[in-house]
N, C-alpha and C positions, 0 to 999 in steps of 0.2 A: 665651333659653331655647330649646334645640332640642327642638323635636316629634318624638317616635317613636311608633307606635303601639304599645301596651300598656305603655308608660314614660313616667317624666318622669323629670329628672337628678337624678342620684342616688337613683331608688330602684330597685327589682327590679318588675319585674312581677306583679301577684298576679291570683290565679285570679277570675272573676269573679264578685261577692259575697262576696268573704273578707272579713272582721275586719268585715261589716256585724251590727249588735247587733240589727234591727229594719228592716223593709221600710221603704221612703223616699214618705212622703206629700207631698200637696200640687201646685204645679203639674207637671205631665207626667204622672200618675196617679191612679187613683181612691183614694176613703177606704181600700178594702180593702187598697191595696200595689198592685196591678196597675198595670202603667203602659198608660195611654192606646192605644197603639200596638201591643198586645198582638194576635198571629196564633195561634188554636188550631193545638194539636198538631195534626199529618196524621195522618188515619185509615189505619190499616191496611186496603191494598186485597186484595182476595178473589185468593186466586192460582187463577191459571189451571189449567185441568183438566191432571190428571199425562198424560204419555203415557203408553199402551198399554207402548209401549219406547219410550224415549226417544232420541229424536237422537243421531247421534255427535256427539263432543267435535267442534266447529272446521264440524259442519257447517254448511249455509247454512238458513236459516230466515226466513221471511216472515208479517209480522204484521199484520193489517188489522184496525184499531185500531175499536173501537164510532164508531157514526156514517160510517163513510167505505165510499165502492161504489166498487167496483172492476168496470167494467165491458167487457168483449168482448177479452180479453186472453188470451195463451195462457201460462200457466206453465209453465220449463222451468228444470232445473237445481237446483232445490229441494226439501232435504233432508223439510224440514217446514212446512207451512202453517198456520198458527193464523190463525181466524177469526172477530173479535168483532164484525164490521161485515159488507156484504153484497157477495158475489163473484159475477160471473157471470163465467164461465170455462170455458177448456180446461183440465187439468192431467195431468202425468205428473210422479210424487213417487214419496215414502219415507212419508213420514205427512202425513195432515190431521188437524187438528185442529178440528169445533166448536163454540166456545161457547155458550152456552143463549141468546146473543141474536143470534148470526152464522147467517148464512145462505149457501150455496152453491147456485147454479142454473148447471148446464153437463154439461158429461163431465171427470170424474176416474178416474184409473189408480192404484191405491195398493198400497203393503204393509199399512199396518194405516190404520185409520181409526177416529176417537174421535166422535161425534157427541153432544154434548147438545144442540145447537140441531136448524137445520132443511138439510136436501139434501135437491134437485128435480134431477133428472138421472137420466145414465146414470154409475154408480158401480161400477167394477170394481175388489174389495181381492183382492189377490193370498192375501195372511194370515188375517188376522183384521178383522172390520168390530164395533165396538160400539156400541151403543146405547141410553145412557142414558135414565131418565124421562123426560128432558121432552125429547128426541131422535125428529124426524119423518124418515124417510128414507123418498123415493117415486122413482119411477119405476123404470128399466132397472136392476137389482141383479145383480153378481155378487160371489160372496164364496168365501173360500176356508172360515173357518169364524166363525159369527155368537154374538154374543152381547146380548141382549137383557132389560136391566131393567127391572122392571116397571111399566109408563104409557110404555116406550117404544112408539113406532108404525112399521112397518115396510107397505108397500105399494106395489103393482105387479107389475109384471114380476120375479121373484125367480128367483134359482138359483144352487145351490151348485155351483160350480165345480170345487172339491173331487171331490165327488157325480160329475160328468163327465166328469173329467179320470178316475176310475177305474174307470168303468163301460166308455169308451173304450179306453184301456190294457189293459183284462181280459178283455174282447170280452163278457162276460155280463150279462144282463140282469136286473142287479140293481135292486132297488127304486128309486125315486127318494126322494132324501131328504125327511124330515118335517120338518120343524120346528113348536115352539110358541110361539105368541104368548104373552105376557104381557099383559092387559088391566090 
């Protein structure tokens, strides 16, 4: 008799569980039909926060996975940064992204920037900087224009970039910009 898997000779392979009348008890499974060796379904994991804009097709992206530090390294070349674990770093990017459990401590350079976790640093977003509830961002801040949900925290050094680059260019001594916190 030759062994195929999903055949024996002379029959078809059938789907599996076809033509069974009634779950198969006794040894290798429990009374209810369950067999012994049963693994639960995988949970649906939480998807990661959307970008602001998202990455181009094909570009390069970097993911620092919960649990894992990333320490005294200089990132270059990278599209997007997503951060579910703890980075201490230099960066020049296109987008950061971080998680409600990722943390960043360094100087990053960004176009847009998503924070629902925590950033300690010097943080310059050329674009737009957001920050979600439970999003801590301190130290040296420059942003092009901010957006802030409310239990986000924003603190230190702040300044709209924005706000300068057109007060400069204009030569007038316009206001400097206000912004409001959200408590």
């Amino acid at each position: 008799m030759a062994l195929q898997f999903g055949k024996r000779d002379n029959e078809q392979a059938r789907t599996l569980g076809a033509g069974m009348a009634s779950p198969r008890t006794g040894p290798g499974s429990y009374g209810n039909g369950a067999p012994i060796n049963s693994t639960p379904e995988p949970q649906a994991q939480p998807a990661a926060p959307a970008a602001t804009s998202a990455a181009p097709e094909g570009g390069s992206k970097l993911i620092v996975g919960p649990n894992i530090k990333l320490k005294g390294v200089e990132i270059q070349d990278c599209d997007t940064l997503f951060v579910e674990g703890t980075v201490e770093a230099t960066m020049d990017s296109r987008v950061i992204q971080i998680a409600q459990q990722g943390m960043f401590k360094g100087s990053a350079e960004v176009d847009l920037a998503e924070i629902h976790g925590a950033f300690d640093g010097n943080l310059t977003v050329r674009q737009k900087l957001v920050i979600h509830a439970t999003g801590k961002v301190s130290g040296r801040i420059r942003y092009g224009k901010v957006v802030i949900e409310e239990g986000g925290q924003l603190s230190g050094d702040i300044e709209c970039a924005a706000g300068t680059a057109a007060k400069s260019s204009a030569g007038s001594s316009a206001a400097k910009p206000s912004m409001a916190l959200a408590a």
